[in-house]
N, C-alpha and C positions, 0 to 999 in steps of 0.2 A: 548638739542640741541647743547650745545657747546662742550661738550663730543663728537656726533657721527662728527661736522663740522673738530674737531682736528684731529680724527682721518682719515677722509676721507682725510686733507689735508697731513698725516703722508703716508698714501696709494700712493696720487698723487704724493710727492717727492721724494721717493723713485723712481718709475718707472722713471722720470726724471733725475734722477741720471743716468740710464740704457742709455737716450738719450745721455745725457752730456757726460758721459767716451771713447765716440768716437773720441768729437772733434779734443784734442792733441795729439790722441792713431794715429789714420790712419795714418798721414804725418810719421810716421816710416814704416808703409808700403809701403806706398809710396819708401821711402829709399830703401825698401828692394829690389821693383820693378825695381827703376833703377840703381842699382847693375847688376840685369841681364838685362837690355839693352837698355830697352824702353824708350824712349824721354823722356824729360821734360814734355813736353805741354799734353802727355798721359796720364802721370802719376796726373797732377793737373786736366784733365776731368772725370780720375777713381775714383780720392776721392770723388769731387761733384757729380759726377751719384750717387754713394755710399749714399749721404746725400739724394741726389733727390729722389731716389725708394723708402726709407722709407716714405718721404712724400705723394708721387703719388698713394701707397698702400693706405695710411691713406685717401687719396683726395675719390679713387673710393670706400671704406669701409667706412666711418664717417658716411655720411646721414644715410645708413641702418643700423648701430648700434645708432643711436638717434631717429630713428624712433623704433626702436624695446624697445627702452628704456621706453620710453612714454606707451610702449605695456605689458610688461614684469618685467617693475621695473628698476632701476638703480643697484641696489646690486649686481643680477647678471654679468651685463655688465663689473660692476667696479674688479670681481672677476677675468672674460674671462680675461681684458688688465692686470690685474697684472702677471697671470699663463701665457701671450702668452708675456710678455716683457721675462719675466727671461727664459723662452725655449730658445725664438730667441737669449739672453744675450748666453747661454751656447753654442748653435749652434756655433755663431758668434768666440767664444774663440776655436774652434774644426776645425771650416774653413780653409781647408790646399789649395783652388784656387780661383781668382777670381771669378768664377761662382758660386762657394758654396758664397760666401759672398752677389752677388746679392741674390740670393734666399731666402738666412735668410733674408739679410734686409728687402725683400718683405716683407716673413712671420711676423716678427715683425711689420711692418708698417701695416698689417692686422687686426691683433689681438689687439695689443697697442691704435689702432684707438678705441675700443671701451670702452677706459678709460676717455678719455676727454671730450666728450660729456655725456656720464653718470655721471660724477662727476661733471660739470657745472651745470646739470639738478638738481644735488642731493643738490646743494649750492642753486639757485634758489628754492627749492622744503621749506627750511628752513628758506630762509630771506622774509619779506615784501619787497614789492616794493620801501620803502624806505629807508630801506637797503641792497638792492642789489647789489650797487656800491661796498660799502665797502666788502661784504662779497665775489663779484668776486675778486675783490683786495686781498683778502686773499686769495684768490685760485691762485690767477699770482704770489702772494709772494711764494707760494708752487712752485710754478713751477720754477722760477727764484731761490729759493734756491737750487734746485734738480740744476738746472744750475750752481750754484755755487760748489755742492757737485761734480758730474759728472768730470769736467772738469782737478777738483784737485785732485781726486781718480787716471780718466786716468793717466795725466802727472807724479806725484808722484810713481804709482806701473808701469809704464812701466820704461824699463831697454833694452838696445839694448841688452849685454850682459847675459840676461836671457832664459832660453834652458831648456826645460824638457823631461823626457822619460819615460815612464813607464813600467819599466820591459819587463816582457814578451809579452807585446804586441805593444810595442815598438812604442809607440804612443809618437808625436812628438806635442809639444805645440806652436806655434812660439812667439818669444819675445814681441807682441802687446797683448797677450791673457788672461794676469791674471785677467786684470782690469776687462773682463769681465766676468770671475768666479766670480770673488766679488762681482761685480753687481750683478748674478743670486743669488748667495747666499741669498743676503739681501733682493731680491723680492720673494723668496721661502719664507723665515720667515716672510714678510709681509703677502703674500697670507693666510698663516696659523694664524694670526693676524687679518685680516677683516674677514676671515672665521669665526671664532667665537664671533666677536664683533663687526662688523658694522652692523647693522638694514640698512634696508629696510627704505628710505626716501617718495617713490608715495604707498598712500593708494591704498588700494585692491575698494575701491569705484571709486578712481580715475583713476586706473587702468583699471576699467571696461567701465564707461563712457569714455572713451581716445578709448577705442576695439569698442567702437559703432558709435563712430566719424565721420563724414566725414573727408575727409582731409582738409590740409588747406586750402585757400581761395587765392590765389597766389595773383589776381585779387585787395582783397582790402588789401594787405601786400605792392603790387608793390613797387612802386620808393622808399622810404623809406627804405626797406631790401636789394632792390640793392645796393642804396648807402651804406650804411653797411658795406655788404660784401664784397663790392668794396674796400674800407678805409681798411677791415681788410687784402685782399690779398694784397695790397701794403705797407701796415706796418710790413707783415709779409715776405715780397719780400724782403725787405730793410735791415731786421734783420739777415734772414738768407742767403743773398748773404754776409753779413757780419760776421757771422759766420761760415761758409764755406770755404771763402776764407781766412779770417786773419793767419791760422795756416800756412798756403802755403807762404801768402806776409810773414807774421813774420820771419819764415824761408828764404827766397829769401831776401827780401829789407830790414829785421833790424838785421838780424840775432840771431834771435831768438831759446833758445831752450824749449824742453817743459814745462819747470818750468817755465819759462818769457813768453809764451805763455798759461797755466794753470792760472796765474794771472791777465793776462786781460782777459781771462773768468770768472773767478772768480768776478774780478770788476763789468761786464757787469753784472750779477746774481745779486751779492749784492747792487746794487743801484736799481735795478728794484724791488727786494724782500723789502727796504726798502721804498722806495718812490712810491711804489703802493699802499700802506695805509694812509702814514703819507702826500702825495700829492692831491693823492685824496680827502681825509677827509677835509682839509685842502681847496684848492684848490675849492670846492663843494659851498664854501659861497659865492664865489666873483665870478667863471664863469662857465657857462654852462656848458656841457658833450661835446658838439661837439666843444665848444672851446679849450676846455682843447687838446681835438685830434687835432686841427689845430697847438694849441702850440708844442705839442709833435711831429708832423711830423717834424717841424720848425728845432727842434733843433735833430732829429735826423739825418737830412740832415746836416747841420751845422759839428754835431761829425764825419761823415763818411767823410766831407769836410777836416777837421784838421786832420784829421788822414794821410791823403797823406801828411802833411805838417811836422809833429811827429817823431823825432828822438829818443830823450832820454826816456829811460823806466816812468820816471814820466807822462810826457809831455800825451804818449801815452796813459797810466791808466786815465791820465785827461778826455782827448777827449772822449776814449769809455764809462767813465762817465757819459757825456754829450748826446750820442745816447742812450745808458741805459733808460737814468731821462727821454727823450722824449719817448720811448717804455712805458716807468710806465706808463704815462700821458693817451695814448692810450689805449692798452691793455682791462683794468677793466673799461674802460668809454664805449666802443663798446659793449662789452659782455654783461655789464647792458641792452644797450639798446636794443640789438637783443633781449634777453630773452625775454624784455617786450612787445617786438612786438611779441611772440612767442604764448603770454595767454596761452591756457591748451593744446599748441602743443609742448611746453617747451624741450624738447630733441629732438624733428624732428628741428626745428628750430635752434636748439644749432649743432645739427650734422651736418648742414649745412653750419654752421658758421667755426665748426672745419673743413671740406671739403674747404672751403673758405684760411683758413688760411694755408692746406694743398698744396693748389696749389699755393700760395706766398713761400713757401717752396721748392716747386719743379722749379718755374721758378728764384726763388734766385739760389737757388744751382746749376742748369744750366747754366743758362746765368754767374752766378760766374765764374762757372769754365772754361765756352771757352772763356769769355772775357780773365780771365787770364792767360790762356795761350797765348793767342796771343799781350795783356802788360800788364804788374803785376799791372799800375796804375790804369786801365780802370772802372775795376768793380769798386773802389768807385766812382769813378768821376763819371759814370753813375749813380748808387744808391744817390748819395747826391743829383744832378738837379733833380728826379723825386723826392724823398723824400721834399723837399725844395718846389719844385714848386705845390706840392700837398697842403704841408701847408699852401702859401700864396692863393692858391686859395681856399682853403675852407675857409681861412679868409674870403677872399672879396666877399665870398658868403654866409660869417654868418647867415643873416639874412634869405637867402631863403632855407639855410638847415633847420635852426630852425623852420624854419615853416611845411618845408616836414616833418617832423619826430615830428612835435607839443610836442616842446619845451620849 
């Protein structure tokens, strides 16, 4: 078991690596855009659309790749999002107009959708229900380190100065594009990696009775899964209006370049990849799951709050520190508990949740980007009152969440 968990988590960080090399890659394109002419405020809603259509593809694609998982196996699924990230990866670095670049993101948001949901299913598929906290935690530490890899790949191999041509056919690479050769590279030799050594996690019995199913039962999941996926689109609203946007303010209001923007990516990764295990674990003796999420909103509105306030390079690593620890908190405590309201619908349910966390993605990355445009402080100060006020009120309704979701 810990052999196929390692490796599926070696599969899941990579492809996240493929996510993460955008974030401090685009604001040079951005540059490059307005060079030739176009506004400001145009340029900061191109990059967020950019983030958003990846998400919006994932939001309308998830459910029906975790339903098909439940159908079909996770193995395959987990194959589809590795071969459809590194495509889109190569597309993406060959991109010579805006339009070509929505299109790939789409197609990558398409395809890539049916990696997360299959690999949550395949981590559920292996732990007890008593350790499933932990063992989602090890799948957000996958992801959070891919966050970490991604961010520092982009910022490090991009080069304004970097120009290629190839002979004869005199194809032109532009200076944002290597990172994403790289990327596709590494998901190529992955693919070729789980192709031959990851097994198949849902039995062929399980697989059969799952095809004979009814669906699920919406009726007695109700309020319980609403609340859920409620919690996860607004956790994941908060995070990625906040990764979205940082590369744009870092550049505008601290003047930031992509090395000191790569690093507080980097930070934000590595605290979450480390205190999604060691907090949880930890954290599991003395408070409940949905407290731990009330704590974690707390203080991820709190980090987006200091961050307006954040001058000095340290000061700044601190605070997104502090939003980071509150995402850990979150994150593997939600996904435990969807799963378990999921029983042996376990990837319909997961696909939902990742469709869930898809659309906090898309209305982060929107509403990021026109609030920014229109004042660079906006987007957090909004993001930290609902982040903040969501906290203190799942606090003060401890008791009757606990009970909805029999705790």
């Amino acid at each position: 078991m810990i052999k196929r968990l390692f490796l599926l988590l070696v599969c899941l960080f990579v492809v996240m690596i493929g996510f993460g090399v955008s974030l401090p890659v685009l604001p040079f394109y951005a540059k490059h855009l307005h060079a030739a002419g176009i506004p400001r405020e145009t340029i900061a809603i191109h990059i967020t659309l950019l983030t958003s259509i990846y998400a919006l593809a994932q939001f309308i694609t998830a459910p029906f790749w975790g339903q098909l998982s439940d159908r079909i196996g996770r193995r395959p699924l987990i194959l589809i999002g590795i071969a459809g990230s590194a495509i889109a990866q190569l597309l993406f670095g060959f991109a010579s107009s805006m339009t070509m670049l929505y299109v790939v993101r789409a197609f990558g948001g398409v395809l890539s959708s049916a990696m997360l949901p299959a690999a949550t299913a395949y981590v559920s598929d292996l732990t007890s229900e008593r350790d499933r906290a932990k063992g989602m935690a090890w799948l957000g530490t996958a992801v959070s380190l891919g966050a970490i890899a991604g961010p520092a790949f982009g910022g490090l191999t991009t080069r304004e100065d970097l120009h290629f041509t190839f002979g004869l056919f005199d194809l032109k690479i532009e200076n944002y594009a290597p990172p994403f050769f790289l990327a596709a590279v590494l998901m190529f030799l992955t693919l070729i990696v789980a192709f031959r050594w990851l097994p198949e996690s849902l039995s062929s019995k399980s697989a059969t009775v799952l095809a004979h199913q009814p669906g699920l039962d919406w009726k007695k999941l109700g309020k319980p899964l609403l609340l859920l996926l409620g919690l996860t689109t607004i956790a994941q609203f908060g995070l990625t209006l906040f990764e979205a946007v940082f590369a744009l303010y870092a550049q505008e209001k601290l003047g930031y370049g992509p090395i000191q923007t790569g690093f507080a990516y980097m930070i934000c990764g590595s605290v979450m990849a480390v205190f999604q295990i060691m907090a949880v674990g930890f954290l599991t003796r003395y408070m409940s799951a949905i407290a731990q999420v009330a704590l974690g909103f707390a203080l991820m509105g709190s980090g987006i709050f200091l961050l307006l306030m954040a001058r000095s390079l340290p000061i700044v690593l601190g605070v997104v520190g502090i939003l980071a620890f509150g995402m850990a908190l979150i994150t593997p405590n939600l996904i435990a508990l969807i799963s378990k309201r999921g029983s042996q619908h376990t990837g319909t349910v997961l696909g939902i949740q990742n469709a869930a966390n898809s659309l906090g993605q898309v209305g982060g990355a929107m509403l990021g980007g026109v609030l920014f445009a229109w004042q660079v402080n906006v987007p957090y100060g909004f993001a930290g009152i609902l982040l903040v006020g969501t906290g203190l009120l799942l606090g003060w309704r401890l008791k009757t969440a606990r009970k909805l979701l029999r705790l």
